[in-house]
N, CA, C and O atoms as a Tripos MOL2 file, in Angstrom:
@<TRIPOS>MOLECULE
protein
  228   227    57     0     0
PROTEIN
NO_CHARGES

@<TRIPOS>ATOM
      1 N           9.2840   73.7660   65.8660 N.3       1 UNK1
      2 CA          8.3790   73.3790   64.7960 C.3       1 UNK1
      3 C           8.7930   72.0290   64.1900 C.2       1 UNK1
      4 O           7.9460   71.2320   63.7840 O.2       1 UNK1
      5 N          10.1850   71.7740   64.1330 N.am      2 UNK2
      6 CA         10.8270   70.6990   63.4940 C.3       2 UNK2
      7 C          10.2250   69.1040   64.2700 C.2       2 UNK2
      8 O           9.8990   68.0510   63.7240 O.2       2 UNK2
      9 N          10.2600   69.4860   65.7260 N.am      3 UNK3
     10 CA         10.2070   68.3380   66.5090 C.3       3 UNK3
     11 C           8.6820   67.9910   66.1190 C.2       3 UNK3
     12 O           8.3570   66.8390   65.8320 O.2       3 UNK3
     13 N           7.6420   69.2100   66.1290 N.am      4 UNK4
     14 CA          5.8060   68.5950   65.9850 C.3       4 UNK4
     15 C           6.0740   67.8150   64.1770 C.2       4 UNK4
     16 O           5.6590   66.6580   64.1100 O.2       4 UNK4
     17 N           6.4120   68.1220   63.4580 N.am      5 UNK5
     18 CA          6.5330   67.6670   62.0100 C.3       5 UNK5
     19 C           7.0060   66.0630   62.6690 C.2       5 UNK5
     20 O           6.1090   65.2560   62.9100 O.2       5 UNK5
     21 N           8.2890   65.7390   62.8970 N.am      6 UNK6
     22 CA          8.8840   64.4210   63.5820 C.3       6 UNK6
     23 C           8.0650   63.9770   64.7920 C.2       6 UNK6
     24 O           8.8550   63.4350   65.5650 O.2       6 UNK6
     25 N           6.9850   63.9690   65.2330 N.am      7 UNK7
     26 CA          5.9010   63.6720   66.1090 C.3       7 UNK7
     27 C           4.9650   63.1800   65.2940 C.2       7 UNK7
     28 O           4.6080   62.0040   65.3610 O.2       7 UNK7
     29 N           4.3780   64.2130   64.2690 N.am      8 UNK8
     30 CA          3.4440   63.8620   63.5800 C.3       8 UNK8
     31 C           3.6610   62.8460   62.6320 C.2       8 UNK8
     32 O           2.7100   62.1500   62.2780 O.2       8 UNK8
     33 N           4.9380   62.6480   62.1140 N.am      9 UNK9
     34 CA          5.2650   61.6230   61.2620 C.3       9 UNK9
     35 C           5.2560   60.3330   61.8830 C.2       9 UNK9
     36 O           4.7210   59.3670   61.3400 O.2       9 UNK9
     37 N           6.0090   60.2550   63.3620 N.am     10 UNK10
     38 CA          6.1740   58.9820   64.1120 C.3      10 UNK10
     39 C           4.4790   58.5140   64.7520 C.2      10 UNK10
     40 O           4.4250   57.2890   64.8570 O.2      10 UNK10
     41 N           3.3150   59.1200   65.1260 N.am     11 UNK11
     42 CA          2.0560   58.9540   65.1220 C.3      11 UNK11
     43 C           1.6590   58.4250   63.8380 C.2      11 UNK11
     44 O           1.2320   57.2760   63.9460 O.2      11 UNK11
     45 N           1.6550   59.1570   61.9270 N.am     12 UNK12
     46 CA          1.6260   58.5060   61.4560 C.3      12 UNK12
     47 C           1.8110   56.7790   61.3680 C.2      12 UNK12
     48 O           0.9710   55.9180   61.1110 O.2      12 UNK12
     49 N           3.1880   56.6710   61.6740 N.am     13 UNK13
     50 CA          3.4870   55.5270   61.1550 C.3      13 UNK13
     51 C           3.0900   54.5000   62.5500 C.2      13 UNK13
     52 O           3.1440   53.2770   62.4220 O.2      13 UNK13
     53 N           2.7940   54.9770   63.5320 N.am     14 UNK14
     54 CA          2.3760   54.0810   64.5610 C.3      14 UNK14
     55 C           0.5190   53.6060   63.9320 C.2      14 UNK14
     56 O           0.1100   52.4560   63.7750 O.2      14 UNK14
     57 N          -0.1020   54.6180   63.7430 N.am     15 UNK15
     58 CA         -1.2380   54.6240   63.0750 C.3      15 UNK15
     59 C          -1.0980   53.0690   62.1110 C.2      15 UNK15
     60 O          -1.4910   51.9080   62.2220 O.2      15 UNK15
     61 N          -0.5030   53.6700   61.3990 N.am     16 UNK16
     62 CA         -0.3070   52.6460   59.9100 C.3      16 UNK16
     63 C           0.1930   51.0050   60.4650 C.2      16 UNK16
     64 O          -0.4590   50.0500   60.0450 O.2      16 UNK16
     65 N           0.8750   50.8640   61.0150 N.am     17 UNK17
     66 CA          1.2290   49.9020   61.7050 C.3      17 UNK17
     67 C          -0.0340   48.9750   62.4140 C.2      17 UNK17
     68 O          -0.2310   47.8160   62.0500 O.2      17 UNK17
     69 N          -0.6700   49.4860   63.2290 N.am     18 UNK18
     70 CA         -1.8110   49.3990   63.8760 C.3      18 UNK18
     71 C          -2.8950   48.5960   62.8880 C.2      18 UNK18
     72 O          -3.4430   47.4940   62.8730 O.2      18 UNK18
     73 N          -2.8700   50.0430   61.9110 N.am     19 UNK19
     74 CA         -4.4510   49.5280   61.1660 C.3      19 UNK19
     75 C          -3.5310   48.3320   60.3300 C.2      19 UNK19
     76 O          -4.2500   47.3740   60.6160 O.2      19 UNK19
     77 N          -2.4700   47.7600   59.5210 N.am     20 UNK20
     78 CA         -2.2190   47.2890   58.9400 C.3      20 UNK20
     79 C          -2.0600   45.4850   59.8870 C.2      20 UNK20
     80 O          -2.0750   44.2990   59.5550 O.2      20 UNK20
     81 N          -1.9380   46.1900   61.0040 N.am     21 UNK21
     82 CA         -2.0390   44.9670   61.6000 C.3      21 UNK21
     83 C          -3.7850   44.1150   62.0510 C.2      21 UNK21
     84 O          -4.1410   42.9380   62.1140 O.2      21 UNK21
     85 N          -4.4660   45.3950   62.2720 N.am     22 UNK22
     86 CA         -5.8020   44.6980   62.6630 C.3      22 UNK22
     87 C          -6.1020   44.1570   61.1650 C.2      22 UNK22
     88 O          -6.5700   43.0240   61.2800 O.2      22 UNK22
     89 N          -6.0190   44.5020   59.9240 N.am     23 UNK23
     90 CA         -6.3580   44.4910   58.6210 C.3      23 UNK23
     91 C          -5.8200   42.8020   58.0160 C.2      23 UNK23
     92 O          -6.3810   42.2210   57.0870 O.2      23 UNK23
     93 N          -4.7840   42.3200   58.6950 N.am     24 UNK24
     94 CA         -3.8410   41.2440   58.8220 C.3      24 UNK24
     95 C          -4.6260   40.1710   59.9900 C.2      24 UNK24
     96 O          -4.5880   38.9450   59.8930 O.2      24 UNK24
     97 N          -5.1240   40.7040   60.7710 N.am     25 UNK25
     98 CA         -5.8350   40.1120   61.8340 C.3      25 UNK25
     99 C          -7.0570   39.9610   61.3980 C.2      25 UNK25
    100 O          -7.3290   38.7740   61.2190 O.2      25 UNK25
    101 N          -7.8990   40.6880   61.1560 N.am     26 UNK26
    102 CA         -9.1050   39.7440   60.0910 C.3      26 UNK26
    103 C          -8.9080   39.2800   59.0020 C.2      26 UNK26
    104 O          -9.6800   38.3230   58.9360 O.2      26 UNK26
    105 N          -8.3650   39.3480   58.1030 N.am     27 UNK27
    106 CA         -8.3080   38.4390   57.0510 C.3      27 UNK27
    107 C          -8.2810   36.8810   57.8480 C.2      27 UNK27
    108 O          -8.9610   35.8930   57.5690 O.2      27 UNK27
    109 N          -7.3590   37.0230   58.8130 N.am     28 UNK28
    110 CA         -6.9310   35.5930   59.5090 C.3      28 UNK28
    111 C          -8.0720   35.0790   60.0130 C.2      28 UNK28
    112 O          -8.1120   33.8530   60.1100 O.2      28 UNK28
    113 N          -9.1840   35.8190   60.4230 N.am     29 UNK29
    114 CA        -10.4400   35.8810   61.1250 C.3      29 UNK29
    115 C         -11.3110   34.9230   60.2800 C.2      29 UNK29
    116 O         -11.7110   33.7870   60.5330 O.2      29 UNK29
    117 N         -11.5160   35.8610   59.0060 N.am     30 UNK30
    118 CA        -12.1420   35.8790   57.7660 C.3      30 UNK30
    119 C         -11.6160   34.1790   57.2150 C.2      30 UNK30
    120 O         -12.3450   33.2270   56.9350 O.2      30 UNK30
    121 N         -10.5040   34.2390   57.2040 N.am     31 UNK31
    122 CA        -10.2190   32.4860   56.6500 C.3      31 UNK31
    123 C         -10.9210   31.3390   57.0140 C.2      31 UNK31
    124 O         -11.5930   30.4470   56.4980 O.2      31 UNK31
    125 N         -10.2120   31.9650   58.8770 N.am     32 UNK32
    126 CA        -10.7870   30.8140   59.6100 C.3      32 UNK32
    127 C         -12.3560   30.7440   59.5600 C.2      32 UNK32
    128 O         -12.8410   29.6280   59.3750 O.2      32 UNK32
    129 N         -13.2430   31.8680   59.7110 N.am     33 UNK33
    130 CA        -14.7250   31.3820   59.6050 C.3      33 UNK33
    131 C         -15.0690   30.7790   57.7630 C.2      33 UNK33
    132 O         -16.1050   30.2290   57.3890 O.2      33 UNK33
    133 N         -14.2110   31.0110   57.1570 N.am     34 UNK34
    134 CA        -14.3630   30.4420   55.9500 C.3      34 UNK34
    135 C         -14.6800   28.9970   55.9650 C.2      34 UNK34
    136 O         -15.6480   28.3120   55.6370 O.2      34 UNK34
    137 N         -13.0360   28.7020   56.6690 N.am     35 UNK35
    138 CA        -13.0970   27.1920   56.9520 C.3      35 UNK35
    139 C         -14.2450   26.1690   57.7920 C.2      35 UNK35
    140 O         -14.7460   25.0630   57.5930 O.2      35 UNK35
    141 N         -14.3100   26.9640   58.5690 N.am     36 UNK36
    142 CA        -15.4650   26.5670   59.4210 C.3      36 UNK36
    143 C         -17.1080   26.5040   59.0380 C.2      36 UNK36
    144 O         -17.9460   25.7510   59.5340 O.2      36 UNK36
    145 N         -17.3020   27.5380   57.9910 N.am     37 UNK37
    146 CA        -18.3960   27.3820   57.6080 C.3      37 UNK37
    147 C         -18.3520   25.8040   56.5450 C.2      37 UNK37
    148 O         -19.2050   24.9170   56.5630 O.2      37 UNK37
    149 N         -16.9230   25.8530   55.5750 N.am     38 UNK38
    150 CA        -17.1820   24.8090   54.3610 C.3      38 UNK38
    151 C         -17.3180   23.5940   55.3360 C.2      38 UNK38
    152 O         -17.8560   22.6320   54.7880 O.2      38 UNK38
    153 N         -16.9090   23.3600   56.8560 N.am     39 UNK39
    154 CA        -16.9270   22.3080   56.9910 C.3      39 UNK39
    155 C         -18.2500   21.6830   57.7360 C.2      39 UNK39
    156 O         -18.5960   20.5210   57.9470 O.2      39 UNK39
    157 N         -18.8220   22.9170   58.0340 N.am     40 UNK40
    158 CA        -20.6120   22.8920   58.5540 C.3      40 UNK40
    159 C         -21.5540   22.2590   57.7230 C.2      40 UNK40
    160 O         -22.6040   21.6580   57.9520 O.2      40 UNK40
    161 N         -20.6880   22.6470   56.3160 N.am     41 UNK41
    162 CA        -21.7110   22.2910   55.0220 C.3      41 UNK41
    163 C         -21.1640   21.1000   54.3240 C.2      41 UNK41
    164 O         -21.7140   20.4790   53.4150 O.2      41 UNK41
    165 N         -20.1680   20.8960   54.7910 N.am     42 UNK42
    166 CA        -20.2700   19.1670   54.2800 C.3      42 UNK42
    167 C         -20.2030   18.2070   55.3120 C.2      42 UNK42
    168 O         -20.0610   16.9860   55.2520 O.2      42 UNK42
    169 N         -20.3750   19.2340   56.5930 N.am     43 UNK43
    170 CA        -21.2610   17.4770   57.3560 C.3      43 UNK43
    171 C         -22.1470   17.8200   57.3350 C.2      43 UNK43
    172 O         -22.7160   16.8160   57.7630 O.2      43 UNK43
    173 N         -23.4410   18.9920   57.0610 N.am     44 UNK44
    174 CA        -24.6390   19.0970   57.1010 C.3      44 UNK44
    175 C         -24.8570   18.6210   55.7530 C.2      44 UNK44
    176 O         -26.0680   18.4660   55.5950 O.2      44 UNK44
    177 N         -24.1100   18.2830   54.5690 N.am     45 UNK45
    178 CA        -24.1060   17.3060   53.6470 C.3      45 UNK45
    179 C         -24.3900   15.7260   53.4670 C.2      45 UNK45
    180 O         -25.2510   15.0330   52.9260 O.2      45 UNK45
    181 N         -22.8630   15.4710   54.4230 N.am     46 UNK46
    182 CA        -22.7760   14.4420   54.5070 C.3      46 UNK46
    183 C         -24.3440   13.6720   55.3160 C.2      46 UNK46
    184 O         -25.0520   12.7380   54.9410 O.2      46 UNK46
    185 N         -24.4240   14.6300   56.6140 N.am     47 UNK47
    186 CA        -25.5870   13.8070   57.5730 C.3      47 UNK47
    187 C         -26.7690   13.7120   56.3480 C.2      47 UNK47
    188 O         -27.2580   12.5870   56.2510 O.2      47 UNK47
    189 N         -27.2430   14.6240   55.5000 N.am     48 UNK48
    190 CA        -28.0310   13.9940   54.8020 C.3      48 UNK48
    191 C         -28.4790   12.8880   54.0010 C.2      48 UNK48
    192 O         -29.5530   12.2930   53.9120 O.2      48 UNK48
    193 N         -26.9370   12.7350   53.2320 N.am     49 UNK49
    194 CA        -26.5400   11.7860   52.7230 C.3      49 UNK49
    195 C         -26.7070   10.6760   53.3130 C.2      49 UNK49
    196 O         -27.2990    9.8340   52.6370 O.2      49 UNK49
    197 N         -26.3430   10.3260   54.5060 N.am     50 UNK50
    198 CA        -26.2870    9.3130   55.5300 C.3      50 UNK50
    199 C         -27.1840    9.0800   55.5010 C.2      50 UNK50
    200 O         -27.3880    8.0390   54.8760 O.2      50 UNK50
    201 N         -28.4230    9.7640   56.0920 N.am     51 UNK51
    202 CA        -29.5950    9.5250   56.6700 C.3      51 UNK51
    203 C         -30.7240   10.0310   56.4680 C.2      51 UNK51
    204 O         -31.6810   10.3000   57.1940 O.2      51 UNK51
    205 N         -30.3720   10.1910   54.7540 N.am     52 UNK52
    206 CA        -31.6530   10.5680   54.0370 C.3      52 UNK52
    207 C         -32.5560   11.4900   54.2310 C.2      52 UNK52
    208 O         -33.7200   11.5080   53.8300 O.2      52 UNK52
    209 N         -31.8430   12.4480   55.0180 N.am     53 UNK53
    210 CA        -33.0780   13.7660   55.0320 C.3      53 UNK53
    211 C         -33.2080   14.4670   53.9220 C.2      53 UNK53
    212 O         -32.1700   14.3820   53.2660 O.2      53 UNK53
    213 N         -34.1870   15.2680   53.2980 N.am     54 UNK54
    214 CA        -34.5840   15.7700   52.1840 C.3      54 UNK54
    215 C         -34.1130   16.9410   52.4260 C.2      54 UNK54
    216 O         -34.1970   17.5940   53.4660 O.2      54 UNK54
    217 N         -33.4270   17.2950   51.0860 N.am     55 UNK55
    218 CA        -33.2520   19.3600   51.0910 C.3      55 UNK55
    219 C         -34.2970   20.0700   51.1840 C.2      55 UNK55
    220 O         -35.1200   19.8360   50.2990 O.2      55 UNK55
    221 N         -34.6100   20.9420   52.0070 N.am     56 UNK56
    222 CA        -35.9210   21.3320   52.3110 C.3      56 UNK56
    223 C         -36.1320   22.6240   51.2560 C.2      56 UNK56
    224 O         -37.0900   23.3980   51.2520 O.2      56 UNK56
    225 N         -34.7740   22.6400   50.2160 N.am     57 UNK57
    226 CA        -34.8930   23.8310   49.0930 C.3      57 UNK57
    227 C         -34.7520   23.3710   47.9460 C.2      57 UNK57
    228 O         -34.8100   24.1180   46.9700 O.2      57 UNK57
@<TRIPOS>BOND
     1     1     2 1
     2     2     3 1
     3     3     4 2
     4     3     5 am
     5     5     6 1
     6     6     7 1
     7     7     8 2
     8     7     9 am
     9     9    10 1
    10    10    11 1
    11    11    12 2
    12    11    13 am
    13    13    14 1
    14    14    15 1
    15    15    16 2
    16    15    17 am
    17    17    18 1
    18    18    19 1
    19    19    20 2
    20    19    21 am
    21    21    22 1
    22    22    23 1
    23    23    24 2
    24    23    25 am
    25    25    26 1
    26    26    27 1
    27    27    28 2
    28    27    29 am
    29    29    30 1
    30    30    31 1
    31    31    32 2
    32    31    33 am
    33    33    34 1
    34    34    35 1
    35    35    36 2
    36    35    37 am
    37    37    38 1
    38    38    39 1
    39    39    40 2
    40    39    41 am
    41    41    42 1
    42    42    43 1
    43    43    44 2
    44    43    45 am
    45    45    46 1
    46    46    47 1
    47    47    48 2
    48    47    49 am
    49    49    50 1
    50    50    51 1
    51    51    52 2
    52    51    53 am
    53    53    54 1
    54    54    55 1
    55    55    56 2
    56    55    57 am
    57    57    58 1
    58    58    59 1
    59    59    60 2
    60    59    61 am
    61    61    62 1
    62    62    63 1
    63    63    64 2
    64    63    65 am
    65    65    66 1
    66    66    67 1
    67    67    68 2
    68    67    69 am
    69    69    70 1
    70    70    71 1
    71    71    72 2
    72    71    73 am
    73    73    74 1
    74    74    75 1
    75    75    76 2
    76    75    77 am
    77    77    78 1
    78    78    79 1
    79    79    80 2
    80    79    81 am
    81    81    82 1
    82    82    83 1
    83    83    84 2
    84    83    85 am
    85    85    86 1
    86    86    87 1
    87    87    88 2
    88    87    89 am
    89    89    90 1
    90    90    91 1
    91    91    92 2
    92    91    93 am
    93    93    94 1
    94    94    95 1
    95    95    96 2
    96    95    97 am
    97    97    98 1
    98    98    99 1
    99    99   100 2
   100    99   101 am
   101   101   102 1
   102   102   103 1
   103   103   104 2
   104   103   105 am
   105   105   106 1
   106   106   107 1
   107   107   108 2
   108   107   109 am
   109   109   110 1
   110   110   111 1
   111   111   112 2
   112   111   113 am
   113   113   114 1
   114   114   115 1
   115   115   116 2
   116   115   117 am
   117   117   118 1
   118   118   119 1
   119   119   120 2
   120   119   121 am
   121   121   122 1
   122   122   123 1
   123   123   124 2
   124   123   125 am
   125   125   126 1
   126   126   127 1
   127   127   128 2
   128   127   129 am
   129   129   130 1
   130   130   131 1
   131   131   132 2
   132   131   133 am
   133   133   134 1
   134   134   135 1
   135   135   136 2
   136   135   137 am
   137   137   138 1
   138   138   139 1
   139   139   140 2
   140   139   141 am
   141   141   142 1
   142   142   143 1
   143   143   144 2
   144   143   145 am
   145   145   146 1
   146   146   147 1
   147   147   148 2
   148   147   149 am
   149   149   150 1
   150   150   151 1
   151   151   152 2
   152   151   153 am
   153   153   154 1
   154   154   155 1
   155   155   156 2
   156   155   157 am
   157   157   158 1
   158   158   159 1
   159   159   160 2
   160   159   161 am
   161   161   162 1
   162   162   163 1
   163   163   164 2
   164   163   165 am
   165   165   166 1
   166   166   167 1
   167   167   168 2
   168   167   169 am
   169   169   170 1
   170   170   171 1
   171   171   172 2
   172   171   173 am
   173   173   174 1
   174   174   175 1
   175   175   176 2
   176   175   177 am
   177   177   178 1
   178   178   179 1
   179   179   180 2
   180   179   181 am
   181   181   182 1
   182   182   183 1
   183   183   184 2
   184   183   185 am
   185   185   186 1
   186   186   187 1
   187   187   188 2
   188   187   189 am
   189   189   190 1
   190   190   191 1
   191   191   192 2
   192   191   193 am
   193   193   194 1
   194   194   195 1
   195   195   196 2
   196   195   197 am
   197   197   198 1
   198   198   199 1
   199   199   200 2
   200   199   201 am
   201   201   202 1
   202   202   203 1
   203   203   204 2
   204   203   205 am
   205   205   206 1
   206   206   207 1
   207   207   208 2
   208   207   209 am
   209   209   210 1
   210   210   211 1
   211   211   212 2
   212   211   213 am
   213   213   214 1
   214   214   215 1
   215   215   216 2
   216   215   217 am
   217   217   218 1
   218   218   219 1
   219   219   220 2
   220   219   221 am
   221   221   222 1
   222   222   223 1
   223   223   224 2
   224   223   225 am
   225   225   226 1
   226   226   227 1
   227   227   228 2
@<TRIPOS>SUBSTRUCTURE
     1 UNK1         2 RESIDUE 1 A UNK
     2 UNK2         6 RESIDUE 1 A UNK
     3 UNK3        10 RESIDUE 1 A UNK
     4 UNK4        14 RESIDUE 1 A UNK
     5 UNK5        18 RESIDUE 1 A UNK
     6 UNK6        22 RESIDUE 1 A UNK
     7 UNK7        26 RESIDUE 1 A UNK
     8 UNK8        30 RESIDUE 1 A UNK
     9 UNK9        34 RESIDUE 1 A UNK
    10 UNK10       38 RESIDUE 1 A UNK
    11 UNK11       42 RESIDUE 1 A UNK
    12 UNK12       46 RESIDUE 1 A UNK
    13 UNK13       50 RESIDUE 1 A UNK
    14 UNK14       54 RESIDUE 1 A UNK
    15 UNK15       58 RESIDUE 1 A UNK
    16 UNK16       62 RESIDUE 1 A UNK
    17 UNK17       66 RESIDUE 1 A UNK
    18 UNK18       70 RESIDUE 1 A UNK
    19 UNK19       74 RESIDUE 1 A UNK
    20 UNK20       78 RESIDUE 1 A UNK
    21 UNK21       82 RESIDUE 1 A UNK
    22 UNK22       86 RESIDUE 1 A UNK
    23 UNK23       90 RESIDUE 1 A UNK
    24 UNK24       94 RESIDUE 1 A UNK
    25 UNK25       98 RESIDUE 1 A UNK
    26 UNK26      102 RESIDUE 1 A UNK
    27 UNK27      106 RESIDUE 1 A UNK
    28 UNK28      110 RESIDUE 1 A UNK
    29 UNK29      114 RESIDUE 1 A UNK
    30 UNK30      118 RESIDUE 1 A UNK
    31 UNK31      122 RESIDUE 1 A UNK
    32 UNK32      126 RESIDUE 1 A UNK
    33 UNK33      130 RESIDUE 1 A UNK
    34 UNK34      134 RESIDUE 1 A UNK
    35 UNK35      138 RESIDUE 1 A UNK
    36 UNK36      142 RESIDUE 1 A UNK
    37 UNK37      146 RESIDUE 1 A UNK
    38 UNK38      150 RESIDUE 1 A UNK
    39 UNK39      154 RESIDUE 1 A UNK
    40 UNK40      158 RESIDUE 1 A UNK
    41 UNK41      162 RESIDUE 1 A UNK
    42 UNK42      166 RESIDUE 1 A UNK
    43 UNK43      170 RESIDUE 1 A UNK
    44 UNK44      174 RESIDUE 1 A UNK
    45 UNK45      178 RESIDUE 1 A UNK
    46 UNK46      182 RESIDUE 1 A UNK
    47 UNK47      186 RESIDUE 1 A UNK
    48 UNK48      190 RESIDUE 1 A UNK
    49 UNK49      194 RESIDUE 1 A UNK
    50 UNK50      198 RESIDUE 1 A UNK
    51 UNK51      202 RESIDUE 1 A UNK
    52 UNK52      206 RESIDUE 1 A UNK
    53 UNK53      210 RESIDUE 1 A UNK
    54 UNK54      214 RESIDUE 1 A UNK
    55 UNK55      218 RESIDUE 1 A UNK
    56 UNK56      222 RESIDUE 1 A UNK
    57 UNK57      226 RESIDUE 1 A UNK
């Protein structure tokens, strides 16, 4: 009985490990499309700026 208790604990913590890592892995995800979007929007800024297209909002 002792050994399924020390099974179930070591699954726990493999579990936890896991999700704490995918959870660590999108945030990183999440940044990077952050970044990527602010920089969509200030050259879809800038090109306006440049070349005078109108905000269509």
């Amino acid at each position: 009985m002792q050994e399924i208790i020390i099974y179930k604990d070591f699954i726990t913590e493999i579990k936890s490990l896991i999700y704490n890592r995918q959870y660590e892995a999108m945030k990183a995800v999440n940044k990077e499309l952050l970044g990527l979007y602010w920089e969509i929007g200030k050259e879809i800024n800038r090109q306006q700026k440049e070349k005078g297209w109108e905000n269509p909002w």
